[in-house]
N, C-alpha and C positions, 0 to 999 in steps of 0.2 A: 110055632113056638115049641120051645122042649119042653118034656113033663118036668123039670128041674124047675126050669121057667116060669111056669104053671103053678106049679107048688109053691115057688117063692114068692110068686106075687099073687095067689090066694092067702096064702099065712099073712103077708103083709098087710091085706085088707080085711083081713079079721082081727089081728092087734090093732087096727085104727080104731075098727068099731068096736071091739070091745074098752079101749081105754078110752075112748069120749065119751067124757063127762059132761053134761049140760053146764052152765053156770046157775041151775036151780038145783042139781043134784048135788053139786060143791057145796051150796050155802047153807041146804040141807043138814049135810053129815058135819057143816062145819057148829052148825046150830047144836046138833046133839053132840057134839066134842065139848061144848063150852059147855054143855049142860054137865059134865064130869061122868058122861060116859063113853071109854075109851074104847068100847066091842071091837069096833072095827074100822071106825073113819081114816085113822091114819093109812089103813094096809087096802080100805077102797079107795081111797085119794092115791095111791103113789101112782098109778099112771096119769092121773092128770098132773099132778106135781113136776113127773117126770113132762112131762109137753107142753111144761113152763106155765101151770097156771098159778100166776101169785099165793093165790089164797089158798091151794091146795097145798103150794110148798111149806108155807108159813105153820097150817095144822101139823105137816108131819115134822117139821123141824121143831118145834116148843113137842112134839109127843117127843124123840129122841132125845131131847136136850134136857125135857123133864121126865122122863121114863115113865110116863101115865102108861096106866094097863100091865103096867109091867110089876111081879110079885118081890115085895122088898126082900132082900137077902139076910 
């Protein structure tokens, strides 16, 4: 196998494991969203959002669409 090879499919298995989310780590951060703090949930959910997990898309699209966390202009 080439080092190309190697490196692309090492980086690919570390984007796995770093974006899997449990589904008690989502329900978590989705727990402290509702509680109206925005620190970080949206911007730690978007890999799981992005790998199609419902609940995680759902937080980060009402944070966009409501601009929580974000400083009024």
């Amino acid at each position: 196998m080439s080092r190309f090879v190697q490196g692309f499919v090492f980086t690919g298995l570390m984007a796995i494991s770093v974006s899997a989310q449990t589904e008690e780590e989502v329900a978590a951060e989705r727990l402290t969203y509702i509680a109206d703090n925005y620190g970080g949930g949206p911007h730690i959910l978007r890999p799981s959002a992005e790998a199609d997990n419902p609940v995680a898309q759902n937080i980060v699209a009402d944070d966009h669409n409501e601009g929580n966390g974000v400083m009024p202009t």
